[in-house]
C-alpha positions in Angstrom: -14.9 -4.9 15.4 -16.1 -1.3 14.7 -13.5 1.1 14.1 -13.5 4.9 12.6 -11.0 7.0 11.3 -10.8 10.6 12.9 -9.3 13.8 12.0 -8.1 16.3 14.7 -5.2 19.1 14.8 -3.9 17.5 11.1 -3.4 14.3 12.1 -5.5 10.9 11.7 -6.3 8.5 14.5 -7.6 4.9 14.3 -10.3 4.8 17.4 -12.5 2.1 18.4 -14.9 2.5 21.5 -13.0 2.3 24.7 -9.5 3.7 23.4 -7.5 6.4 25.0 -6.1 9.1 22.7 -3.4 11.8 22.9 -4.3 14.7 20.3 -3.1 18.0 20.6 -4.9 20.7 22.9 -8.6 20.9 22.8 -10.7 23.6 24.4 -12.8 21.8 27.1 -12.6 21.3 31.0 -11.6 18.0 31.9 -14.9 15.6 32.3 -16.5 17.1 29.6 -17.8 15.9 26.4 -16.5 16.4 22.5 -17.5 15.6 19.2 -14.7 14.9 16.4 -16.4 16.5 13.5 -13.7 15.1 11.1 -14.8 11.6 10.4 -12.9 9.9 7.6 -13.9 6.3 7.4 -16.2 4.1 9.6 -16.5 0.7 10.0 -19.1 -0.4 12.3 -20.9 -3.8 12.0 -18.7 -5.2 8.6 -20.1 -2.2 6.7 -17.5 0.8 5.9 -18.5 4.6 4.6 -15.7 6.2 3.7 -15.5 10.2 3.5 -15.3 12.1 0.4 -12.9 13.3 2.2 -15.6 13.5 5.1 -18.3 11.3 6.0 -21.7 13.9 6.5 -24.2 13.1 9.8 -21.3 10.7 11.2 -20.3 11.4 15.3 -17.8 10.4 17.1 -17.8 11.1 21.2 -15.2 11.4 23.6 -14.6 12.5 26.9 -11.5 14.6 28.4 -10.3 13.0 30.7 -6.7 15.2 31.3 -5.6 18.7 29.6 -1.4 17.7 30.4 2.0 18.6 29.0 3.6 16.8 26.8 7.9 15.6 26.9 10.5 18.1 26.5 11.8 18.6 22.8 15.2 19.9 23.2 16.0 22.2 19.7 19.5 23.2 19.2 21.2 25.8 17.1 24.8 25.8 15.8 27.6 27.6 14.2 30.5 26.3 13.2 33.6 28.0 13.9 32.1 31.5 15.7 30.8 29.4 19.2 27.5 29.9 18.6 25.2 27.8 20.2 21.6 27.7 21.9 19.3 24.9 23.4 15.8 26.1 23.7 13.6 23.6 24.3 9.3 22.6 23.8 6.6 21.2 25.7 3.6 21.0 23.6 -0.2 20.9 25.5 -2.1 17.3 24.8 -5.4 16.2 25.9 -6.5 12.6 26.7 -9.5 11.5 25.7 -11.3 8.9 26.5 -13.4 7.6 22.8 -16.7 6.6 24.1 -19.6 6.1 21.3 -19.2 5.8 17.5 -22.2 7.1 15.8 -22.5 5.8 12.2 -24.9 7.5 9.7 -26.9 5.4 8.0 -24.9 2.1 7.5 -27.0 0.1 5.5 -25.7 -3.5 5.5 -28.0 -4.7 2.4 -26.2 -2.2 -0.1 -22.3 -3.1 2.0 -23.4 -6.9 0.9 -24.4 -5.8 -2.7 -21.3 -4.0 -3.4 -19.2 -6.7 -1.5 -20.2 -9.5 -3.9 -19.3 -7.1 -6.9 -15.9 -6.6 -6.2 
């Protein structure tokens, strides 16, 4: 099963083609095209690169499907003793993306077989 490890708005996300992601806000229409450019480990084909802390000439693809709003995070302030009190509350803006192509650079499954039998 071929698998990559992303990077995007600080947190890390296990993708594989096909999956649909929530990550926070990105700056394209919906039905366009984007390009992780934080790629921290790849597996594709039994052979895995991982990054130091990146992996160079690696691509990942997806596709926005929906810029939405996420749920309501209620944040509440208190006082003891003086009544003081105040709700405010959040919604943060997501995007769903649709993962569509993994694009590995340079696997090469002779040195991943090499290495495997060392270990």
């Amino acid at each position: 099963m071929n698998y990559a490890v992303i990077e995007s708005g600080g947190k890390q996300y296990r993708v594989s083609e096909g999956d649909t992601i929530l990550v926070d806000y990105i700056t394209r229409e919906k039905g366009e095209t984007y390009e992780f450019p934080h790629i921290l480990l790849v597996n594709y084909d039994d052979a895995i690169q991982i990054g130091t802390p990146y992996i160079d000439n690696c691509k990942v693809s997806g596709k926005v499907i929906d810029n939405i709003k996420g749920e309501k995070i209620r944040v509440g302030k208190f006082k003891s003793k003086v009544h003081y009190r105040r709700v405010i509350g959040y919604r943060s803006f997501l995007s769903k993306v649709l993962i569509e192509k993994i694009h590995p650079a340079g696997v090469d499954k002779r040195e991943h077989s090499k290495n495997k039998k060392n270990i």
